[in-house]
C-alpha positions in Angstrom: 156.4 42.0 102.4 152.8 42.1 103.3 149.9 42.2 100.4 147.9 45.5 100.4 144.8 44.8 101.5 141.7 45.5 98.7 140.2 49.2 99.3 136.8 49.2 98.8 135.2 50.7 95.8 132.5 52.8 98.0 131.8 55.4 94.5 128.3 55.8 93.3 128.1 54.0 90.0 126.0 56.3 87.6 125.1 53.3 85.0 123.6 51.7 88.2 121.6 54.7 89.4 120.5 55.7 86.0 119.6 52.0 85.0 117.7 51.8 88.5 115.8 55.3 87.8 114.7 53.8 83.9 113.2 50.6 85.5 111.3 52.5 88.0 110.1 55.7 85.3 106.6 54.6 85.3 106.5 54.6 89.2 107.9 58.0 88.9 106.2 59.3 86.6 102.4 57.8 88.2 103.8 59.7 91.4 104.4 63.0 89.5 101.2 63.3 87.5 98.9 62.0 90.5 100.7 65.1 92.9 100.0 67.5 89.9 96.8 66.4 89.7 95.9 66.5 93.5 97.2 70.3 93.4 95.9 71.5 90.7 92.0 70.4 91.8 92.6 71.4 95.4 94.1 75.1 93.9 91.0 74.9 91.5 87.8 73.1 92.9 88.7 73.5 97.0 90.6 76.1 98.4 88.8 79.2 98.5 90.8 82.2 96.3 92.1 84.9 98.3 92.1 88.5 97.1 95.2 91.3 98.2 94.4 95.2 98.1 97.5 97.7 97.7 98.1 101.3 98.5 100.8 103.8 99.1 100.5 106.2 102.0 102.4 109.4 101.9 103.2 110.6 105.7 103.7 114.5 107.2 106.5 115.3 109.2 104.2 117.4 111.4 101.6 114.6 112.5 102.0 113.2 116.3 105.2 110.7 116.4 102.7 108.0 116.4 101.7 108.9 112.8 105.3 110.3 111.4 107.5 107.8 110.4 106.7 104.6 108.2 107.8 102.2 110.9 105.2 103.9 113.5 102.3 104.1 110.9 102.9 100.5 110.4 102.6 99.5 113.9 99.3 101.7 113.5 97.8 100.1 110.8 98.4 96.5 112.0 97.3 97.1 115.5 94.2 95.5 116.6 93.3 98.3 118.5 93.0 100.3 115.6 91.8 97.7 112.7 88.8 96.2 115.5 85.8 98.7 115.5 86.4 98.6 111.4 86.5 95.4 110.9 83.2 94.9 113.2 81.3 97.3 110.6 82.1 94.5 108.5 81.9 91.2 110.1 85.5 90.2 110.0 86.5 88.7 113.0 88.4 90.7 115.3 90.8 88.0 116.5 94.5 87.3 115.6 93.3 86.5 112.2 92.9 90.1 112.0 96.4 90.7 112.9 97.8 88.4 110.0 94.9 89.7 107.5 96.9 93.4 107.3 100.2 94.0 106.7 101.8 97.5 106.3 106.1 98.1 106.0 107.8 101.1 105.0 109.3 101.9 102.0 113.0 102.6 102.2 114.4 105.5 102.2 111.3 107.2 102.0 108.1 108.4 103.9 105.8 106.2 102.6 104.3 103.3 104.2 102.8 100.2 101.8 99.4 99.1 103.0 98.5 95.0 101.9 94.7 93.8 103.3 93.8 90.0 102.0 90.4 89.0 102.0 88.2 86.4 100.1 85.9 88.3 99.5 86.8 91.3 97.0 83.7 93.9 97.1 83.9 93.2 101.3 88.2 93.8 100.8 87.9 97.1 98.8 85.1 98.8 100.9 87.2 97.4 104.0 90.3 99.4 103.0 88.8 102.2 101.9 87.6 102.7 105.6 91.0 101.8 107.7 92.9 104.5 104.9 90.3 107.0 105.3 90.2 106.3 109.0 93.9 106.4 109.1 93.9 109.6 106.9 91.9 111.7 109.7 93.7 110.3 112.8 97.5 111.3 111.1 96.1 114.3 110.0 94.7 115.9 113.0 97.8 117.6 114.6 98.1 119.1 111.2 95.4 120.2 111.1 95.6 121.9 114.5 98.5 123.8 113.4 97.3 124.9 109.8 94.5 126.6 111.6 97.1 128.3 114.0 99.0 129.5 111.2 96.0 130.5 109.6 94.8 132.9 111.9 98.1 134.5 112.7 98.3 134.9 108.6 94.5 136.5 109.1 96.0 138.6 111.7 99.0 139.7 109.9 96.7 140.4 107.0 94.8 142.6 108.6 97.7 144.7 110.6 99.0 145.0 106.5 96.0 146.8 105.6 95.9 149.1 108.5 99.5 150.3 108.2 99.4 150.7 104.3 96.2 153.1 104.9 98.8 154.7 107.5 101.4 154.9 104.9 99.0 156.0 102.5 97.5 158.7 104.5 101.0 160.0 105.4 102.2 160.3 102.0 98.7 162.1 101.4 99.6 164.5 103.8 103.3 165.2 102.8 102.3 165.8 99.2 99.9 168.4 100.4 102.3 170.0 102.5 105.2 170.1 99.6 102.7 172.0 97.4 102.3 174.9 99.7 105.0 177.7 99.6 104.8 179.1 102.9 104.4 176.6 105.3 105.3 178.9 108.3 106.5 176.9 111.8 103.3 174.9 111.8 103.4 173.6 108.5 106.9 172.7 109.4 105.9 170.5 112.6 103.3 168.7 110.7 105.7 167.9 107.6 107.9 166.4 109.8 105.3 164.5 111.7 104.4 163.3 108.5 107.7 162.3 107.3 108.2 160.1 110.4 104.9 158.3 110.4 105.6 157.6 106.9 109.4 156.4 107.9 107.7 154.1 110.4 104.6 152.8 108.6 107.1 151.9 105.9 109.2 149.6 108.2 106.4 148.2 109.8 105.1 147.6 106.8 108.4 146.0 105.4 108.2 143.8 108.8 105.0 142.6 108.1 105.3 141.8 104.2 108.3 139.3 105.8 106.4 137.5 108.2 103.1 137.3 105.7 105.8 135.5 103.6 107.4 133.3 106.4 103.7 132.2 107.0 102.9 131.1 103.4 105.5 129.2 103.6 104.5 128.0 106.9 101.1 126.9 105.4 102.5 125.0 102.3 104.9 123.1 104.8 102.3 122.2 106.6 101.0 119.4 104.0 98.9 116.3 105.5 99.2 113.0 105.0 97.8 111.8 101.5 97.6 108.7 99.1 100.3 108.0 96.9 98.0 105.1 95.2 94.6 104.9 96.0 93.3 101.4 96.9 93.5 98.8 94.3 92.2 95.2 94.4 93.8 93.2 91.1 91.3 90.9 89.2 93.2 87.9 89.7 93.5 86.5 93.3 96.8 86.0 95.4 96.8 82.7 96.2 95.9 80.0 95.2 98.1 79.8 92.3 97.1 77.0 90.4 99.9 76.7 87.9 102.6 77.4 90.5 101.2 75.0 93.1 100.9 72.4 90.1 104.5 72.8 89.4 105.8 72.3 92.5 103.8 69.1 93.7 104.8 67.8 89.8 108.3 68.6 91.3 108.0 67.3 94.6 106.0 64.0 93.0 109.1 63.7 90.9 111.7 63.8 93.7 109.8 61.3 96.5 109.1 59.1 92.9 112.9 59.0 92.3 114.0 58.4 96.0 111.1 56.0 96.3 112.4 54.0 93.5 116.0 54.4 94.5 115.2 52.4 98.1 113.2 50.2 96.5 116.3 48.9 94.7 118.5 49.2 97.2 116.5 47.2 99.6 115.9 44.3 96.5 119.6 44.3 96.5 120.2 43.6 100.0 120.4 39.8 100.3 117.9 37.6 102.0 119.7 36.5 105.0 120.6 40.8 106.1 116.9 41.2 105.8 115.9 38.8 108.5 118.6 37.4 109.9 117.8 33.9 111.4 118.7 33.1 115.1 120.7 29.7 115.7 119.7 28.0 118.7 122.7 25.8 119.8 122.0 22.3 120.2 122.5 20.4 124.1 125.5 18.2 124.6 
């Protein structure tokens, strides 16, 4: 019968690993505190903060397509087209930057689109979105506008028919009291009592009519509701970025990782003997 041949032991031994870590703690730990360091005076002393203005924009059904759904409004807002002549007022520059400065996405299930602008420069941020909502505000809300004054002056003229068939109605009720209070009225008297009753029958359905579609209007003009703010522009205190305790902890994190590993080759490569590191080449020797 023929002898097993020995399996290798290839498993990690933790003793090893956690003896190798302990020699090399002071190597990690020099490596953690000096990332640490490094990011929290480059979040602190050298990169410049950066400031992040939010609002909520409320849309209308009844602007242009361009201007009626969140997904549209946001291609709006974040168009260079659009963002360039305000951003000159201001000396931003008008290049891709631009682009990456403003961001706008819809809020689900909703008609609202959220508006973010980031600048350095807070004062210069707040007036700068001020301006591109306003702006914004007045472009959306120009077909709605059209058509409020539309349904304005058809209400205006509906208005006014209202008044002239209730003085109608009123002068032919007028007249048929009159006529009632006589005792004779003779064939005459007849003729214009029933004149009278059917301009009153008619003035009262126009009337009737016209109380309907004064109402249909109203209702017209309330639908008819702009675009608004939800949230007016607000520009926190604190900046967005940089973050100085977050950026601390993750280079302290990342020190402590590329510490470990660091320490980890090391010993791996001490272990590795002398002749695998450099392997010697034999020259054979003449016959």
């Amino acid at each position: 019968m023929e002898a097993r041949q020995p399996v290798p032991d290839d498993e990690i031994d933790l003793r090893q690993l956690f003896g190798a870590l302990w020699r090399g703690r002071w190597t990690i730990l020099a490596l953690m505190v000096a990332a640490a360091l490094i990011a929290a005076v480059l979040s602190v002393f050298v990169i410049a903060p950066t400031y992040e203005s939010r609002t909520y924009i409320q849309l209308s059904e009844h602007s242009s397509p361009a201007y009626a759904t969140p997904q549209a409004a946001a291609r709006v807002l974040t168009s260079v087209s659009f963002l360039r002549p305000i951003a000159a007022r201001y000396g931003i520059p008008t290049d891709r930057r631009l682009e990456r400065m403003v961001r706008a996405e819809a809020v689900r299930d909703t008609r609202i689109v959220y508006l973010r602008i980031r600048d350095r420069n807070p004062q210069r941020l707040e007036a700068f979105t001020r301006d591109v909502v306003q702006e914004f505000l007045r472009v959306a809300s120009e077909r709605v506008r059209q058509r409020r004054e539309v349904t304005s002056q058809r209400l205006a003229a509906v208005q006014a028919q209202l008044d002239d068939v209730d003085r109608t109605l009123r002068l032919s009720r007028e007249v048929l009291t009159r006529l009632q209070s006589r005792a004779d009225l003779g064939t005459d008297g007849g003729f214009a009592r029933s004149f009278a009753l059917n301009a009153a029958a008619v003035s009262g359905g126009v009337y009737g009519s016209l109380l309907a579609a004064q109402r249909d209007l109203q209702a017209e003009l309330i639908a008819l509701e702009p675009p608004y703010l939800v949230q007016e522009p607000y520009v926190p205190s604190e900046p967005v970025s940089p973050r100085p305790v977050l950026n601390t902890a993750v280079a302290a994190t990342l020190g402590l990782l590329v510490g470990a590993f660091g320490v980890l080759v090391r010993e791996a490569w001490a272990a590795v003997p002398q002749q695998q590191r450099s392997p010697s080449t034999v020259i054979p020797e003449p016959h």
